[in-house]
Residue frames as qw, qx, qy, qz and C-alpha x, y, z in Angstrom:
[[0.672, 0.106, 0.711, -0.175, 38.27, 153.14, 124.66],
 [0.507, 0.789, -0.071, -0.341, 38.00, 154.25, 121.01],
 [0.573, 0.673, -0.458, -0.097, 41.16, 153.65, 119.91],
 [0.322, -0.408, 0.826, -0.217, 41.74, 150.53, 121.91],
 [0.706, 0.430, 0.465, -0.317, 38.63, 149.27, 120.31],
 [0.566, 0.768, -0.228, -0.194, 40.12, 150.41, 116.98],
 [0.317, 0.655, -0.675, -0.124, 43.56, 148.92, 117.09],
 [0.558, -0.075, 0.776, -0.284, 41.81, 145.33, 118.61],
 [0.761, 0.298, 0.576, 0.039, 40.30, 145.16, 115.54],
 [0.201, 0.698, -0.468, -0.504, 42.70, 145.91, 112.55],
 [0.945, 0.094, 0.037, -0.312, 41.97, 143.28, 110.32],
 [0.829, 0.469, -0.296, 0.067, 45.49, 142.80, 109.49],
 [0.367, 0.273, -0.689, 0.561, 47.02, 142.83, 113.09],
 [0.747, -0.448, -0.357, -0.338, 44.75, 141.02, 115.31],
 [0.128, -0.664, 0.486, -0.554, 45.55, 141.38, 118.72],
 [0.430, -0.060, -0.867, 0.247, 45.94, 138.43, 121.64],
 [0.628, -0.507, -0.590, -0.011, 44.22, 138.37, 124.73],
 [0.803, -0.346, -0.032, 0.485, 47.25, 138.55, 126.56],
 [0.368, 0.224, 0.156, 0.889, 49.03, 141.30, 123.87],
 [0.156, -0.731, -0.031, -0.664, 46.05, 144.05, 125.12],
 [0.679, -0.698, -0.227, 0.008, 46.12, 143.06, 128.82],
 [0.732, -0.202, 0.010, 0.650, 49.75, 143.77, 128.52],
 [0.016, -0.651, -0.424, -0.630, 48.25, 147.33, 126.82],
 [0.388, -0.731, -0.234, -0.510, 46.29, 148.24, 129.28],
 [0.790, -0.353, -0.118, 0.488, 48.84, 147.13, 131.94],
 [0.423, 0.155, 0.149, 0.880, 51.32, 149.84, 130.17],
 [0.066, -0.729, -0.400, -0.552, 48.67, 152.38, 130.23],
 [0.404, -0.891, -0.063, -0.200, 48.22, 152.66, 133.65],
 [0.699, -0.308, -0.015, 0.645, 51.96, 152.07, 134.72],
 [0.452, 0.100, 0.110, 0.880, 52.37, 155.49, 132.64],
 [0.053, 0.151, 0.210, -0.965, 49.72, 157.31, 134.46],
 [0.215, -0.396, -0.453, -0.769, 46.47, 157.13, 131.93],
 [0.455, 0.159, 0.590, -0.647, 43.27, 157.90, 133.98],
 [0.710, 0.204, 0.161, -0.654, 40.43, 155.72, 133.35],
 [0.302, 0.271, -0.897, -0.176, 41.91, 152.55, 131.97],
 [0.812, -0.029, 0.048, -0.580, 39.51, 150.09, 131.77],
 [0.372, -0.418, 0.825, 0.076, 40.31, 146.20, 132.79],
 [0.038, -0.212, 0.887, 0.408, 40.51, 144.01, 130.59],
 [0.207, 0.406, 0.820, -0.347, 37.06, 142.53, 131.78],
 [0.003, -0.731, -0.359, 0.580, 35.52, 145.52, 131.54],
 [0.043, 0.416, -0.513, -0.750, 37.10, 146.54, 127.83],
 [0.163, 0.025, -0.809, -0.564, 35.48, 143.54, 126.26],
 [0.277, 0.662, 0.528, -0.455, 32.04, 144.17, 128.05],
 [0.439, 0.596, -0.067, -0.669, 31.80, 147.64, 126.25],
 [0.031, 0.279, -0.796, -0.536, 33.15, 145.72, 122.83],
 [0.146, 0.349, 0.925, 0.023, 30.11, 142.88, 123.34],
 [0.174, 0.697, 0.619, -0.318, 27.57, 145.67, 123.83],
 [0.162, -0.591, 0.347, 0.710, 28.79, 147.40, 121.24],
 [0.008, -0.062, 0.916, 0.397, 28.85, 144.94, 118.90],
 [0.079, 0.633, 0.769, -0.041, 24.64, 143.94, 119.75],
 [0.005, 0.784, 0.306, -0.540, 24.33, 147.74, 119.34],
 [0.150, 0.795, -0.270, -0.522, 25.87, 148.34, 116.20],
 [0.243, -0.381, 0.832, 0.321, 27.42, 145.46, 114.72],
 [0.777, 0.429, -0.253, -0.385, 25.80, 143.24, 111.33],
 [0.648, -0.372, 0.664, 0.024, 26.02, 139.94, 112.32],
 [0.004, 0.485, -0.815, -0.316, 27.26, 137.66, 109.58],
 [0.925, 0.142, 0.126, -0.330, 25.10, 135.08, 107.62],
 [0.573, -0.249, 0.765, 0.156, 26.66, 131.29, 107.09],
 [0.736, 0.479, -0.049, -0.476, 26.32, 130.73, 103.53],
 [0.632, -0.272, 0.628, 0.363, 27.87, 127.51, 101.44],
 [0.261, 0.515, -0.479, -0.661, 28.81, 127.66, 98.26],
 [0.794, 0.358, -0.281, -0.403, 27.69, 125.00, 95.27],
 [0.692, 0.338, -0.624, 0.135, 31.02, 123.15, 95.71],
 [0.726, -0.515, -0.442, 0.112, 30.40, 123.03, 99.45],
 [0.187, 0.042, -0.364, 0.912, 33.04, 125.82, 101.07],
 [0.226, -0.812, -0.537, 0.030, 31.55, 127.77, 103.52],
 [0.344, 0.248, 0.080, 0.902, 31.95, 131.62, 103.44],
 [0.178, -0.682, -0.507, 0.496, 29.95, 134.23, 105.48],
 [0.260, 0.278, 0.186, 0.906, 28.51, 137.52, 104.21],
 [0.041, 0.603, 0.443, -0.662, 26.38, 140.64, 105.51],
 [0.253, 0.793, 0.553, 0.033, 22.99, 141.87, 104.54],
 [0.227, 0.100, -0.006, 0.969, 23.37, 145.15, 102.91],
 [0.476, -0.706, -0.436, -0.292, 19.88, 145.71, 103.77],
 [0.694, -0.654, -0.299, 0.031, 21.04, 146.10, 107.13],
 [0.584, 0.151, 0.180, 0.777, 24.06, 148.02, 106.34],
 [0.060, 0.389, 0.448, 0.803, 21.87, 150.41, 104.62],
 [0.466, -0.643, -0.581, -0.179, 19.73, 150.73, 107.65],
 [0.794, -0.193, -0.114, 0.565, 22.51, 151.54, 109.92],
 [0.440, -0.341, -0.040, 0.830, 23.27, 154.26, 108.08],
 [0.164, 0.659, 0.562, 0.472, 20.40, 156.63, 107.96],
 [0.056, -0.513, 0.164, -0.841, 20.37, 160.28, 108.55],
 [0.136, -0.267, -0.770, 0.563, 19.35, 160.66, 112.10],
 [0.481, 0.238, 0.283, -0.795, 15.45, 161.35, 112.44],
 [0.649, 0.202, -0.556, -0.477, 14.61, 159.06, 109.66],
 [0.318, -0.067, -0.936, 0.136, 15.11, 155.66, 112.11],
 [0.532, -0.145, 0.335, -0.764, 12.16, 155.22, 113.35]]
């Protein structure tokens, strides 16, 4: 699931829908065990995401574009030594 997760989100080849179901379709025609469906791939991904992930703030600029960045506060949280999160 790792590295299905990993090559779903490469920022510069962004998989379809359709291009991993056709993935995970190949997988198990060559045997893997445990392939997860499709369904069931972008479950873990959601709860992932609420479990790790740094949601994005909406921000607009002076001249009116809008442009999204993350807290580094919350970054910075993220990654403390285990035993320190408390």
């Amino acid at each position: 699931m790792f590295l299905l997760d990993v090559l779903d989100n490469l920022p510069r080849l962004r998989l379809s829908g359709s291009q991993l179901k056709m993935i995970l379709w190949i997988m198990r025609e060559c045997g893997a065990k445990s392939v997860p469906s499709f369904q069931a791939f972008r479950k873990m991904q959601r709860y992932l995401r609420g479990l790790c992930g740094t949601p994005s703030e909406e921000q607009t600029s002076s001249l009116g574009n809008r442009f999204y960045v993350n807290n580094i506060r919350d970054h910075v949280k993220k990654v403390r030594p285990i035993g320190l999160n408390k």
